[in-house]
N, C-alpha and C positions, 0 to 999 in steps of 0.2 A: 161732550158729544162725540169724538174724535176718537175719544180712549175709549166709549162703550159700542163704536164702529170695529174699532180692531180688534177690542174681545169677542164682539160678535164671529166676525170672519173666520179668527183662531178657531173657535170652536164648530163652523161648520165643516173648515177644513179637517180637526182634529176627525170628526165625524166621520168624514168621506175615507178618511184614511185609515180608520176602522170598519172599513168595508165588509160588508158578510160575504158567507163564502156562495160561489159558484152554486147556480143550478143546473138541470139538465136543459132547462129553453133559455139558456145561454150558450149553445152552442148549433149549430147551423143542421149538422145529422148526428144521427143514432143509429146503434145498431143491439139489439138485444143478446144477451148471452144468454146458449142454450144449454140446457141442465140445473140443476140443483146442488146449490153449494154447501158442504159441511165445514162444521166452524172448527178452526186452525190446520185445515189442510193448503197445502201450496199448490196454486193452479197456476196454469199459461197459456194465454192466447195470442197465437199468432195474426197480426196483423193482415190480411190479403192487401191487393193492389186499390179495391176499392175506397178502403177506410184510407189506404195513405194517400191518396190522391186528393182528400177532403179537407188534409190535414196542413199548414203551415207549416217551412222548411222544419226541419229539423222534429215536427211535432210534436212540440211545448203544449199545442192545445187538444191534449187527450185528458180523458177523466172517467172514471168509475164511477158510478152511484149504485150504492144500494136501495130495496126497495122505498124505505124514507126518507129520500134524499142524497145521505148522509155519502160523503167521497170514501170510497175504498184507496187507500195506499197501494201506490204498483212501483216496481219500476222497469222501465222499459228500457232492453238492452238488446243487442245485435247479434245474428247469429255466426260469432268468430269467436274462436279461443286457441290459446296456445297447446297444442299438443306435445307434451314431453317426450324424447323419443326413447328414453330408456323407462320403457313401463314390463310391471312383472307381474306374472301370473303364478300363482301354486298349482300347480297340478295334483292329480286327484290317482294314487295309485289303486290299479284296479286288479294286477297279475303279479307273481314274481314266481320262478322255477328256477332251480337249482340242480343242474348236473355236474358230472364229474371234470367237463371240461369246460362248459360253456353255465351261464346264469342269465334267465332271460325275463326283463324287468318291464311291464306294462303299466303307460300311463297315460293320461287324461286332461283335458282342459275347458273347461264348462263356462259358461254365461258367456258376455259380452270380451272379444277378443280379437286385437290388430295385430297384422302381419309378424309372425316370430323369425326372430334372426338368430338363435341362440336357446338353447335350455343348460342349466345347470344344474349340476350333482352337489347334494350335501351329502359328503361322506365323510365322518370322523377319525377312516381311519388315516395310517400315515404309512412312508415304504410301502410301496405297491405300482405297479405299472399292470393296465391293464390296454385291450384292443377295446373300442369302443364302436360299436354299429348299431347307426339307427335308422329304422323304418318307419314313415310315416304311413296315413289314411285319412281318408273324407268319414268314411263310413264304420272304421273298425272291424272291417272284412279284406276289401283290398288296398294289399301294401305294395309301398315302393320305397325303393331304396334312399336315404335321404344323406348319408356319408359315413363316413371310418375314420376314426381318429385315435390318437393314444391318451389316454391318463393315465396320469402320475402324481405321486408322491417320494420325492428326498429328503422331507424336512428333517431329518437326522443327520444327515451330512451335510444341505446344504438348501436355500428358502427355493426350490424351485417345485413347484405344484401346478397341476392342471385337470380340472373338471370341469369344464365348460365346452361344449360343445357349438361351434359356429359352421351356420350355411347362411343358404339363400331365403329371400324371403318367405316365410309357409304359412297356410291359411289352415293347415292342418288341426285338429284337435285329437286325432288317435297314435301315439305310438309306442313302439315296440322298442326298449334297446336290450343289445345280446354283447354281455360281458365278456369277456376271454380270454386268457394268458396269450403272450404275442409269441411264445415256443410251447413244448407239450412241457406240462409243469414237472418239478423236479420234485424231489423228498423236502420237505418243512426242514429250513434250518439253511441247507444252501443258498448260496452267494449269489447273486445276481447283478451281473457287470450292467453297467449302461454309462456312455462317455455323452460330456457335455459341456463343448467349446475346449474341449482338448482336456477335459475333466475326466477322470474317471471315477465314478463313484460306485459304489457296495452297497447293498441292500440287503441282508439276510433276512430268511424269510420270505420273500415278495411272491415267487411264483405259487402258485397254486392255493394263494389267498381268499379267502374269499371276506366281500364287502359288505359292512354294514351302511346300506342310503337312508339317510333320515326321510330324506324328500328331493324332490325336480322341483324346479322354478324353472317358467320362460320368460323369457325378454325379447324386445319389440327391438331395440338398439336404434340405428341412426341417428338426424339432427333434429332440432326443437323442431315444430314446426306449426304455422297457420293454419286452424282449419275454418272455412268456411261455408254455410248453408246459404245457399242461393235461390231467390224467386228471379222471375223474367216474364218480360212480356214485352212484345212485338209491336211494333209501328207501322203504319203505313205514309211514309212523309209524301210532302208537300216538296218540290225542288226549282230552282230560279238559279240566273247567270248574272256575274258583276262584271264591272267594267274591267278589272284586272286579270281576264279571263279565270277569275277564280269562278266555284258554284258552289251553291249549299244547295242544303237539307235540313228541312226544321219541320217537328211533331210537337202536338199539343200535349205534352207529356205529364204533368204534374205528378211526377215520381221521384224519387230518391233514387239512386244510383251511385253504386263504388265503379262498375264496368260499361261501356257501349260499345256494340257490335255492330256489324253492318253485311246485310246481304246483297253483296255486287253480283250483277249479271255478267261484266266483264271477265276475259279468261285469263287475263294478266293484268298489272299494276303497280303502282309504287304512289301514294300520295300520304302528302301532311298536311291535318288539317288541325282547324282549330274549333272548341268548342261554345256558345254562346249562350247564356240562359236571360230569360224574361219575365218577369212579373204578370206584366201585363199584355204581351206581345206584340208594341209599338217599335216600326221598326226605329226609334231613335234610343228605346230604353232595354237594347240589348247590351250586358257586359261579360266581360269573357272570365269562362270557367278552367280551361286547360287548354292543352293541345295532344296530339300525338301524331303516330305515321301506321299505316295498315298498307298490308302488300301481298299479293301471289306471283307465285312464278307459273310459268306454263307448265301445261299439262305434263307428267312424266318427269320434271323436276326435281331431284328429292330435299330442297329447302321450302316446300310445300307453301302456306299461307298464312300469315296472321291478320286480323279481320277486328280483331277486338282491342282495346284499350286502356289501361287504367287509369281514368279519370273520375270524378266524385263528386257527387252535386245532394245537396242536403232535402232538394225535393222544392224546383220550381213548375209555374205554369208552363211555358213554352224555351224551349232548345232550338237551336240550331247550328250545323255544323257547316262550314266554311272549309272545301279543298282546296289546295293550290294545286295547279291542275299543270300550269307553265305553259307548253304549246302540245301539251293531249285534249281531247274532247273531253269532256264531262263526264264521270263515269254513273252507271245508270245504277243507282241504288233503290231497288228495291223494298226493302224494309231497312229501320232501324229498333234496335235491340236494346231493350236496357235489363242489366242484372244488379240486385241488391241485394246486400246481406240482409237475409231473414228479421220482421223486426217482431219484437214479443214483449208482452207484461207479463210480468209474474207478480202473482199478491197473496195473503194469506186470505181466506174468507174470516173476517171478523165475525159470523154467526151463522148458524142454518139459514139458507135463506134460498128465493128462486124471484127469476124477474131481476138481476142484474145488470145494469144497460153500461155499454161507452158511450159517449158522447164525442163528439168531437167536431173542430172548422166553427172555431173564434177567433175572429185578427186580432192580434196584439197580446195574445195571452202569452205569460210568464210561464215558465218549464215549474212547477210543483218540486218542492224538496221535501220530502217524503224520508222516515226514519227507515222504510224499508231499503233504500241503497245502503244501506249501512251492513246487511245481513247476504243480501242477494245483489251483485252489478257486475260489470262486464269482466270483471276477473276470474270471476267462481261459479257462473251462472249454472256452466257445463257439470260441474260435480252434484247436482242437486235433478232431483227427480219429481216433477209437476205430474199432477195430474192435468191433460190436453182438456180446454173447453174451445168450443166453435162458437163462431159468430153466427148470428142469419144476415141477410140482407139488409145494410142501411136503407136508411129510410130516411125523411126530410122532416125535420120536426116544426109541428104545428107550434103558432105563439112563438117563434123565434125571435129572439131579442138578443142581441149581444151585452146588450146593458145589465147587469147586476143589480139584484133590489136595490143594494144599498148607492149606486150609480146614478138610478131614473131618484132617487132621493134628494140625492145632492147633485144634483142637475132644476130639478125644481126649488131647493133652497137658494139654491144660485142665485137664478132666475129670481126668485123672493128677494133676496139680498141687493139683487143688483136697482130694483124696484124700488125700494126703501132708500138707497144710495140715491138714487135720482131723484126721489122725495125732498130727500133732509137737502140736496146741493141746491135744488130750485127755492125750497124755503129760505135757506142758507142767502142765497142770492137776491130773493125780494126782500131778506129784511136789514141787507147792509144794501140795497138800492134806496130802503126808506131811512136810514141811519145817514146817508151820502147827501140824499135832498132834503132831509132836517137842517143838517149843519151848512150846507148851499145856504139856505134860508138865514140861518143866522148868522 
């Protein structure tokens, strides 16, 4: 009886633990997605404040259903990525004229395009020194002066070349450059001196050359760098005094946050405070998430004020921030501020379909491992082109149950099991109490 107790158990557990998968009234709200999806297109939706604020730190408990049922694969990444800072563009020639002394070369730079530090010449040829001036434009009508510089080529006497031109940073897309001999050109054949670090070197031929450019290329140059999309939204806190002459500020937040800002009334300051988050917002079950220091100087100043913080909270119910204040007054905070990196799913639609829902705000649910991290995640999100869907408004789903069919199952086998258990122990027990008083007897 013992051994067909514990195969029993084994296989209600084996049961439980082949659990089916998630519905949509296993999750606490919903929100519909709006539009109509075509099958193996890449969408992304971004998240507003309302769905994260529904969602469990980190929000492990988000999910797609399509319309029967069935989970759509996403994966949800942040809106930061590394910007490279030597990015290059081709430009697009649109002009070129040729005079006797001057050669004047138009070109172009189309789609999506950051700050240029630099454009460069493909020229094949070699020996040649020319002047080089270029004009930029917003519009391709009015120019201005963008700088003068010399290229060159020695490579026959000696590895020193230069076609690239550097300035300041430009948002420009139109310019003009105007070629030139740096004297009035001589007959084809003559010498052309130029010294370099006490070098002198010869170029026959060079003046009154003219260049073949395959193409321009721009570049962005600088350092790698972070970029990040930012949501925010405002608080109105709540404030109190400690015995330490310290005082906080605590808002019912339930948001995720990389930054918190703070709008002081005060016209000067210097405080460090520290920051505290809460599940439940008991004051004994606050624990601490960071610290920092925010400060202005007086009016007229010019080390102006920082106000903000880099601190990070994965997305509780309640905060609170704690200043040390020493022997200042309290300073009168107005609102508190929280900023987060943009959060977003991306997924392929598995078929034509409409009536798309998220679900989400189930305690205890597991983060889904999904083959789509594999293709799209926070490395390469940025190189790839969604098409945008919008949410409507969550909404609180009827029949909500956090339990899983396969859950309320094995919750009542349990229940059955442990029923049976109590059964067989009480028989168990009355028939070695009659086995005890047989043998009393004899």
């Amino acid at each position: 009886m013992r051994i067909l107790l514990c195969l029993l158990l084994c296989g209600i557990i084996e049961d439980q633990a082949s659990a089916a998968r998630l519905q949509p009234s296993n999750f606490r709200q919903y929100a519909a997605v709006d539009g109509a999806l075509k099958a193996g297109t890449l969408y992304r939706i971004d998240l507003p404040a309302d769905v994260l604020r529904g969602c469990a730190p980190g929000q492990p408990d988000i999910r797609l259903f399509a319309p029967d049922g069935a989970e759509v694969p996403y994966t949800l990444v942040k809106g930061e990525y590394l910007k490279k800072a030597d990015e290059s563009y081709s430009a697009e020639i649109t002009g070129y004229q040729a005079g006797p002394k001057e050669a004047v070369l138009e070109f172009k730079f189309t789609g999506q395009l950051n700050p240029l530090t630099s454009v460069e010449l493909s020229v094949t040829d070699s020996d040649f020194r020319k002047e080089a001036a270029l004009y930029g434009s917003e519009d391709g009508k009015a120019w201005s002066h963008v700088g003068t510089w010399a290229i060159y080529d020695y490579s026959s006497q000696v590895a020193l070349r230069r076609t690239r031109l550097d300035f300041n940073a430009s948002t420009r897309r139109f310019y003009r450059l105007k070629l030139r001999d740096t004297e009035d050109p001589q007959p084809l054949g003559k010498t052309v001196t130029f010294k370099y670090d006490g070098i002198d070197l010869s170029v026959s031929g060079g003046k009154g050359k003219k260049l073949h450019i395959n193409g321009v290329v721009g570049r962005t140059g600088g350092q790698d760098a972070l970029v990040g999309v930012y949501d925010e939204e405002s608080f109105q806190p709540s404030a109190g005094e400690l015995k330490d002459n310290s005082s906080y500020v605590a808002i019912n937040g339930g948001l995720p946050f990389e930054k918190v800002g703070f709008s002081v009334d005060d016209p000067f300051f210097v405080r460090e405070f520290t920051a505290w988050y809460s599940e439940t917002g008991g004051d004994e079950t606050y624990k601490r998430l960071g610290a920092g220091n925010i400060y202005r100087f007086p009016s007229g100043w010019s080390n102006g004020e920082r106000v903000w913080a880099d601190i990070a909270s994965p997305g509780y119910a309640y905060y609170k921030f704690i200043f040390v204040n020493r022997n200042n007054p309290p300073l009168r905070v107005r609102a508190v501020r929280l900023k987060w990196l943009r959060r977003s799913l991306h997924f392929i639609a598995p078929a034509d379909m409409t009536g798309l829902t998220l679900a989400f705000g189930r305690p205890n649910t597991v983060r889904p491992a999904y083959d789509m991290e594999n293709f799209i995640n926070q490395g390469n999100w940025e190189k790839r082109s969604p098409e945008q869907l919008r949410l409507k408004a969550p909404a609180l789903t009827e029949g909500y149950s956090p339990d899983a069919p396969a859950d309320r199952k094995g919750k009542l086998e349990k229940n059955l099991l442990t029923g049976i258990i109590m059964l067989v122990v009480a028989g168990m027990g009355f028939w070695l109490y009659k086995l005890l008083k047989k043998a009393a007897l004899k």
